[in-house]
C-alpha positions as CSV (number, residue, x, y, z in Angstrom):
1,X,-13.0,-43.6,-17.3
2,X,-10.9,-46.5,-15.3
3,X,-7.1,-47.2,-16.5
4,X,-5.8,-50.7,-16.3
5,X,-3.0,-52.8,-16.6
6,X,-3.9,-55.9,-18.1
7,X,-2.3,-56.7,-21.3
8,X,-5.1,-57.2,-23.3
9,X,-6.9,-54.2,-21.5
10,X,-6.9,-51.2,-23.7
11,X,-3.7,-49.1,-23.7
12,X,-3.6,-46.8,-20.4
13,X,-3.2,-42.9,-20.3
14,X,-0.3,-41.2,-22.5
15,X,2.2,-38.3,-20.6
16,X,-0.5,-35.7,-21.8
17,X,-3.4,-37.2,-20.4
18,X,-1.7,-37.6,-17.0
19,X,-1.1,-34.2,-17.2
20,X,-4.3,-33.1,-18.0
21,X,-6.0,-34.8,-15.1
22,X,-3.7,-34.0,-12.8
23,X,-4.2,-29.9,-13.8
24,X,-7.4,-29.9,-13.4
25,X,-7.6,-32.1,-10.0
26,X,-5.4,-29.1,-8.7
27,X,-7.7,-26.7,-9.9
28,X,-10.9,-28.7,-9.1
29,X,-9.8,-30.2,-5.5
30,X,-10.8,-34.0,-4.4
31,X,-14.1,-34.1,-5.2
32,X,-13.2,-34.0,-8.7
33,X,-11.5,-37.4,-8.7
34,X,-14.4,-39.7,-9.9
35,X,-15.1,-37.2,-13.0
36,X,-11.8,-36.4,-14.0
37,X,-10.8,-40.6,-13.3
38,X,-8.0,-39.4,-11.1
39,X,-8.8,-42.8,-8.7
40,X,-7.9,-44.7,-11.9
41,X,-4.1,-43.1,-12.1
42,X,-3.0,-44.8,-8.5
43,X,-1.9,-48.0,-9.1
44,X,-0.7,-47.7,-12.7
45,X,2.6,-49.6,-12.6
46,X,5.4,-47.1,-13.6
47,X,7.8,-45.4,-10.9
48,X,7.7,-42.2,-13.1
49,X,4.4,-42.3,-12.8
50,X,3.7,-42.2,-9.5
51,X,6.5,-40.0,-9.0
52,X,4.6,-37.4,-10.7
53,X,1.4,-38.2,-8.6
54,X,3.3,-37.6,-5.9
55,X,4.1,-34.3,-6.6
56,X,0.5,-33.7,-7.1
57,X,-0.4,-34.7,-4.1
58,X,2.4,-32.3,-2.4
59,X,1.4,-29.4,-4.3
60,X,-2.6,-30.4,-3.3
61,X,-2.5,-30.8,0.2
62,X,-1.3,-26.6,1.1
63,X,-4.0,-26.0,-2.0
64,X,-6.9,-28.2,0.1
65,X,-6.1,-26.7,3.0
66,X,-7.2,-23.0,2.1
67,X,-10.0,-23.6,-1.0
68,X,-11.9,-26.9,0.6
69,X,-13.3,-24.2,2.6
70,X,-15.2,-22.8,-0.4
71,X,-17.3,-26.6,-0.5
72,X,-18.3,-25.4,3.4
73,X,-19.2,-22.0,2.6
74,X,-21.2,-22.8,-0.5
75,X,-23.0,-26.4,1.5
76,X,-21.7,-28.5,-0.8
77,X,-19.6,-30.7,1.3
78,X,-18.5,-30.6,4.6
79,X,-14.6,-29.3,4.8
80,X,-12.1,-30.1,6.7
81,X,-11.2,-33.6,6.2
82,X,-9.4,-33.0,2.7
83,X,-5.8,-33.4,2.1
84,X,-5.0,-30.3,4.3
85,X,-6.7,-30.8,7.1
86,X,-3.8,-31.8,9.2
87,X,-2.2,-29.0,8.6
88,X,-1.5,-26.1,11.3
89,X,-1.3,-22.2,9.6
90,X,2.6,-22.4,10.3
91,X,3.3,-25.8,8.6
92,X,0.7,-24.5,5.5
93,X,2.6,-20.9,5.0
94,X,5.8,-23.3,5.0
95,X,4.8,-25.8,2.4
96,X,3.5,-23.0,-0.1
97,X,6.5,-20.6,0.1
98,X,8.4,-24.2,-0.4
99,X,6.1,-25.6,-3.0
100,X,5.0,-22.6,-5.2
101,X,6.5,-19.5,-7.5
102,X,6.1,-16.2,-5.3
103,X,3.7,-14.7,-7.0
104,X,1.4,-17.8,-6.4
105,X,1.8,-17.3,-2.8
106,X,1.3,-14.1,-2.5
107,X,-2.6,-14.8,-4.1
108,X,-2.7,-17.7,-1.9
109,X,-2.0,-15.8,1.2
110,X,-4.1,-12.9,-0.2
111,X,-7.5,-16.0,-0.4
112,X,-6.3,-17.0,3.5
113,X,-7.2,-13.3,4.6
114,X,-9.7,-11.6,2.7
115,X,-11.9,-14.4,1.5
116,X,-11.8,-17.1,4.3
117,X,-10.4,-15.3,7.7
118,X,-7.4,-16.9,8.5
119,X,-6.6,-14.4,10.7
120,X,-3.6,-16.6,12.2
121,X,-1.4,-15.2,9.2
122,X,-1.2,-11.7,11.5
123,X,-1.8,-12.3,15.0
124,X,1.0,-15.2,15.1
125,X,4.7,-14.2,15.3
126,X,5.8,-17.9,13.6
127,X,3.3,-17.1,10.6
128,X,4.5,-13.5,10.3
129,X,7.9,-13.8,9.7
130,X,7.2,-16.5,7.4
131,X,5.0,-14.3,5.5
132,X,5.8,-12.7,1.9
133,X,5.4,-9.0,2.5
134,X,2.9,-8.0,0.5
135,X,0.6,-4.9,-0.2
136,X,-2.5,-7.3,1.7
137,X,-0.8,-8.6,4.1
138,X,0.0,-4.9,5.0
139,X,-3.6,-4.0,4.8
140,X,-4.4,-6.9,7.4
141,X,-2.1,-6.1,9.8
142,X,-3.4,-2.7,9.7
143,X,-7.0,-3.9,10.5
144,X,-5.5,-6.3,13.5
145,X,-2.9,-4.9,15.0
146,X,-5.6,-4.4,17.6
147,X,-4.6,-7.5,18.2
148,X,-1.3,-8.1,18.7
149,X,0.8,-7.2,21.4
150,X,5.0,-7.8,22.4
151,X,7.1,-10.3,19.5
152,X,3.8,-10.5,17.4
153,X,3.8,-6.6,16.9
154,X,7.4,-6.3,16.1
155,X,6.9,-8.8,13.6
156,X,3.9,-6.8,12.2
157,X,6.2,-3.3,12.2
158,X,9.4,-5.2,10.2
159,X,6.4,-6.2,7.4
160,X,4.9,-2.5,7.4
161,X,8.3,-1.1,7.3
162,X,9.7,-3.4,4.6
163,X,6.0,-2.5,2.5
164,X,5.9,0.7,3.1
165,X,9.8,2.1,2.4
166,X,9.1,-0.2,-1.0
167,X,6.0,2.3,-1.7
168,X,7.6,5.1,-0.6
169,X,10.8,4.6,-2.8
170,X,8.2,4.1,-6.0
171,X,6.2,7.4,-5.5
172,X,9.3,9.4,-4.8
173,X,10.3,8.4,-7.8
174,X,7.1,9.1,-9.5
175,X,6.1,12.4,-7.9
176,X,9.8,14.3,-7.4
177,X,9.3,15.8,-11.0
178,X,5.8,16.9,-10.5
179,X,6.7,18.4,-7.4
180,X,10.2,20.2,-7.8
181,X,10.0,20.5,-11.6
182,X,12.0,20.3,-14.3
183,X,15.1,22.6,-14.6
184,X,13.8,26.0,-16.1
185,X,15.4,26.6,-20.0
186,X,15.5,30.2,-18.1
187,X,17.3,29.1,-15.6
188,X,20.3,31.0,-14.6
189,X,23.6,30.3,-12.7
190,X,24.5,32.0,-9.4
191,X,26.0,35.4,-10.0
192,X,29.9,35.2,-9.7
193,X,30.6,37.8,-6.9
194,X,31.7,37.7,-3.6
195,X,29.1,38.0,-1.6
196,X,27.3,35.0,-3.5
197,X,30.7,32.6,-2.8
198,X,29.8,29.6,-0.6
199,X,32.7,29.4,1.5
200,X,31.7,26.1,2.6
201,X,31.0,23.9,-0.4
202,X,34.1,25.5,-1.8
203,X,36.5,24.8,1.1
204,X,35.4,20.9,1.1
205,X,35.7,20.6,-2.6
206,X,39.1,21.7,-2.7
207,X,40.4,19.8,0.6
208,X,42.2,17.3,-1.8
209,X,44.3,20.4,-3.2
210,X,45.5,21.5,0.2
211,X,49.7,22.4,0.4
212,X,51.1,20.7,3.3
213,X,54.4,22.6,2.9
214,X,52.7,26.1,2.3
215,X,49.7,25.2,4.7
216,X,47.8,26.6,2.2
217,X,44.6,25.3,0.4
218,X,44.5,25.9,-3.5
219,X,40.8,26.7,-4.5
220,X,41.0,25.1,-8.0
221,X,37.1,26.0,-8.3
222,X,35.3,28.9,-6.7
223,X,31.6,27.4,-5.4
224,X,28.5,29.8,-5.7
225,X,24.7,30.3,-4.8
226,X,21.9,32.2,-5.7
227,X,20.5,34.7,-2.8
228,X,16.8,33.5,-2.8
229,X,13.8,35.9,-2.9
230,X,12.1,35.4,0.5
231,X,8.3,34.0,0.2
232,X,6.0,32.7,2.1
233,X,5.9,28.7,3.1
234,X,3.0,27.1,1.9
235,X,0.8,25.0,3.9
236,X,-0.6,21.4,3.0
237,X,-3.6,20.3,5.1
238,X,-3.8,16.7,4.5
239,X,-6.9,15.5,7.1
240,X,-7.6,11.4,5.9
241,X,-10.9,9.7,6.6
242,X,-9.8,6.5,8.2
243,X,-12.8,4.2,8.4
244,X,-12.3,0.9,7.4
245,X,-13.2,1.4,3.5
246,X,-10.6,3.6,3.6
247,X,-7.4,1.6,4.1
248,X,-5.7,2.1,0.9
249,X,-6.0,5.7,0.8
250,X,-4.7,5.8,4.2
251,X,-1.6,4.0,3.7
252,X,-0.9,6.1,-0.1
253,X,-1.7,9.3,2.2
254,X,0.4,9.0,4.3
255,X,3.3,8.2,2.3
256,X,2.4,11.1,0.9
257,X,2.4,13.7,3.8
258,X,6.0,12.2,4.4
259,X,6.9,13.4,0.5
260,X,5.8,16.8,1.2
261,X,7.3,17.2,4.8
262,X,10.4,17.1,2.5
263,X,9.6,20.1,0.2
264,X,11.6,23.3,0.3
265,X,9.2,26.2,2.6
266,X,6.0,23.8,2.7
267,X,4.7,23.2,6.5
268,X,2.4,19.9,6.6
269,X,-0.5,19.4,8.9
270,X,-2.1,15.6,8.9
271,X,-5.0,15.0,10.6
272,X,-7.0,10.9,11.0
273,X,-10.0,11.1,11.4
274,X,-13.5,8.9,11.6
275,X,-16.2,10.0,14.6
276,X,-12.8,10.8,16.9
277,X,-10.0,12.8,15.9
278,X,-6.0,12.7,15.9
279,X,-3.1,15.0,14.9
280,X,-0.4,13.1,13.8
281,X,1.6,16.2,12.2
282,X,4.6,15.6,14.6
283,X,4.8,11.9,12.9
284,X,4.0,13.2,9.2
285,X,7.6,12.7,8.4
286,X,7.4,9.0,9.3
287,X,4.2,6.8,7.6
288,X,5.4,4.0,9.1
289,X,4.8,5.7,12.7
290,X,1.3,7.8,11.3
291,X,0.2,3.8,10.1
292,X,1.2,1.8,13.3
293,X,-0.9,4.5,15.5
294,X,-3.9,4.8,13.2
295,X,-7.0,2.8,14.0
296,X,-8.5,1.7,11.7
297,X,-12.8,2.1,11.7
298,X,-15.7,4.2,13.3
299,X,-17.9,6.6,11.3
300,X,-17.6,9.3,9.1
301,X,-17.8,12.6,11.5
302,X,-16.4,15.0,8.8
303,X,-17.6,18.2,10.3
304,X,-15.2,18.1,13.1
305,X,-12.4,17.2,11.4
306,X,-13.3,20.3,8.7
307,X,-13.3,22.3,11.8
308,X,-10.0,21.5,13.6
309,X,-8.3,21.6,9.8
310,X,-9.5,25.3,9.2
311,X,-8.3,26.8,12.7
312,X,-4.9,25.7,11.6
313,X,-5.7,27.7,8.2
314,X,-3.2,30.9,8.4
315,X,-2.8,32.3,5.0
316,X,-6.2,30.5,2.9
317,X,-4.0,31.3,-0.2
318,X,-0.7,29.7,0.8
319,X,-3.1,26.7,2.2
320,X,-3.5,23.4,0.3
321,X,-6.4,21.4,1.6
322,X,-6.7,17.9,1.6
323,X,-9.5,16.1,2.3
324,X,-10.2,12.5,2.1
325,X,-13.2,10.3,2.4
326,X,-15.9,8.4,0.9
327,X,-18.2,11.3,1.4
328,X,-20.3,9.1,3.5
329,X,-21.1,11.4,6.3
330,X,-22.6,10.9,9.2
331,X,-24.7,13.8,9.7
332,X,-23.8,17.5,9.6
333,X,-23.9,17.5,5.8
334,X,-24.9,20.9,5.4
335,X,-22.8,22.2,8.1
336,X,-19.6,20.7,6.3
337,X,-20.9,22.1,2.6
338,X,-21.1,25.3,4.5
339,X,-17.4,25.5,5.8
340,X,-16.2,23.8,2.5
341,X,-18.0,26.8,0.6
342,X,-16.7,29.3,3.1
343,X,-12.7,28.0,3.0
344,X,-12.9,28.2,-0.5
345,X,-14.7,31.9,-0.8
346,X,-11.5,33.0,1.6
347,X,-8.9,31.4,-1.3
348,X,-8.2,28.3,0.4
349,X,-7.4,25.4,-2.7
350,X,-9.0,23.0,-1.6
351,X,-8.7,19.3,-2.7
352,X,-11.7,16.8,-1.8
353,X,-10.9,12.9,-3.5
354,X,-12.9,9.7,-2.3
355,X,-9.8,7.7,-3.3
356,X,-5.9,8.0,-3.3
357,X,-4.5,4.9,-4.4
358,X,-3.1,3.3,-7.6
359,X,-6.7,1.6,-8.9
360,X,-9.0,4.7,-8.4
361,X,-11.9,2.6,-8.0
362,X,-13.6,4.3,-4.8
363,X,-17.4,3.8,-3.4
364,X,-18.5,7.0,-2.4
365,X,-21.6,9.3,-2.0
366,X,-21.6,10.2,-5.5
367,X,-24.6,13.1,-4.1
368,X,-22.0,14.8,-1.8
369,X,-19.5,14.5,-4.0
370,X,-21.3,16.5,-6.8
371,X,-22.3,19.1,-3.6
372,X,-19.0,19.5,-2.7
373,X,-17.3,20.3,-6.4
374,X,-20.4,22.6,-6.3
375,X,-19.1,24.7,-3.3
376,X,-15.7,25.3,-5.8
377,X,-13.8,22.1,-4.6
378,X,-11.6,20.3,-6.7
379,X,-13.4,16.9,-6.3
380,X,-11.5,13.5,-7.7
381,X,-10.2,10.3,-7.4
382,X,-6.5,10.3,-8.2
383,X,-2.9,8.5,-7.9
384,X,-0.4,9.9,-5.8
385,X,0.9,10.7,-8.9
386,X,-1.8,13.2,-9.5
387,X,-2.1,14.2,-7.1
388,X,1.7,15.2,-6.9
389,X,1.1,16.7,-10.2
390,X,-2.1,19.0,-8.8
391,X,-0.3,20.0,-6.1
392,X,2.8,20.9,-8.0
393,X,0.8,23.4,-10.3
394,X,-0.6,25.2,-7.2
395,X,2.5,26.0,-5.1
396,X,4.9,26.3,-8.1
């Protein structure tokens, strides 16, 4: 349909008509324009009018820039020459974080990566610390940082840190009462005797109370503890398969080694592994570290991995064993049923889940799987949350 002017032309388009067109040219891109009669707009008298085309047009030259490349991809058109393509990746990440709410950025920067490459948005210091921190753009800089080197990786580690103490915050939250439990109805307070008075809680309480003239401190309150029975620490195995299909449970375990390097008598060994093997137990406390060093692909050598984690195996029934992976291994499947069988028979709990993340959606060898829970495994797909809550059951 064409819009005119003339006065005895028919009348031109009302506010929701405009509207209309202009939605769906956003939506549809510039080689919508004939269909929709965008062409026909331009030129309508009215400054209001074209004021609002002109804000169309800003808000459709960042959008042309990223989604004209779905016409190349599919051989419709040839892109590159739309509204965008003067753009550099700098001036684009400007004009979207200017133009559009955050959450429409952050899906707009999640398209640049994942479904058209723009690789620029992690291996250029500018673009980086422009960026929205975001759970993908923490993901990308994970599969680049090969990359990136000097200014370009410090921006990468202030993004990682700022994601990842975000995470960790949320499943401390989430986990802390699976793992420490609630306070027992049973529970009891500290004897009141001597030999159970903590001296130096109770001197630091009572500072305030201290008499100058008498150089004396009044202990208004007494301070206690319990005298603990001694046990033995437990041990928590976690040994992460870090191929590239693995990514999210890498960064959730991780996180999650830090959680239970914080537990009260638990000793944590974390292994990464693929067809090589590294032992980032000295770094468990810090994910940030464990995810900076990991690298990210290779195959799925499990057998070695099984082996390095059961040497370190003390006590099997003060061992938690958690292994993670896809279950697509490369070779040696009967070998690593065999020691998976053979850790449990010796009282080992051992965990095996194809996924640790918040979706649970894994693609794994659904066969091995099956062979493992078969050998006595606990064999899942879980949260961090439930896995918090398994784990809290066993070494309560």
């Amino acid at each position: 349909m064409a819009y005119g002017h003339d006065d005895n032309d028919p009348p031109g388009p009302d506010d929701r008509q405009v509207e209309q067109a202009i939605r769906w040219r956003l939506i549809l891109g510039q080689h919508a324009d004939e269909s929709l009669g965008f062409d026909g707009l331009r030129g309508v008298g009215g400054s209001a009018l074209d004021g609002i085309l002109g804000d169309a047009e800003r808000l459709e030259t960042p959008l042309s820039y990223i989604y004209d490349r779905e016409h190349s991809e599919r051989a419709h058109r040839q892109a590159g020459h739309g509204a965008g393509s003067g753009l550099s990746v700098p001036m684009w990440l400007s004009r979207v974080r200017d133009l559009f709410p955050r959450e429409a950025v952050q899906v707009m920067e999640r398209d640049a990566l994942t479904r058209y490459g723009l690789h620029e948005l992690v291996t250029d210091e500018e673009v980086l610390r422009k960026a929205e921190p975001s759970d993908d753009l923490l993901r990308a800089i994970l599969q680049f940082k090969h990359l990136m080197k000097g200014p370009v990786l410090d921006a990468a580690r202030e993004i990682v840190a700022e994601v990842v103490g975000r995470l960790a915050a949320r499943l401390e939250t989430e986990c802390r009462p699976a793992l420490y439990g609630p306070l027992s109805p049973r529970h009891r307070s500290p004897v009141r005797s001597f030999k159970n008075t903590d001296w130096t809680r109770t001197i630091r309480k009572n500072l305030k109370h201290f008499d100058p003239e008498r150089q004396r401190l009044v202990a208004e309150r007494i301070h206690f503890r319990h005298r603990q029975r001694r046990r033995s620490p437990w041990h928590i195995v976690v040994a992460v398969d870090q191929s590239g299909s693995m990514t999210d449970s890498l960064i959730h375990a991780a996180v999650m080694a830090a959680i239970f390097t914080r537990l009260p008598s638990v000793e944590v060994t974390l292994v990464l592994w693929d067809h090589r093997l590294v032992d980032v137990s000295s770094q468990a406390h810090d994910p940030i570290e464990v995810l900076m060093g990991c690298q990210l692909g290779g195959g799925t050598r499990m057998l070695s991995a099984m082996r390095y984690c059961a040497d370190r195996i003390g006590d099997p029934r003060r061992t938690l064993f958690v292994l993670i992976s896809d279950w697509f291994v490369w070779g040696d499947r009967a070998e690593c049923l065999a020691l998976a069988k053979e850790l449990r028979e010796a009282g080992t709990h051992c965990i095996g889940l194809s996924a640790l993340d918040a979706d649970c959606r894994p693609v794994f060898d659904a066969r091995f799987a099956r062979d493992l829970a078969n050998c006595g495994w606990f064999v899942a797909a879980l949260t961090p949350r439930q896995l918090a809550e398994h784990v809290g059951e066993v070494i309560a």
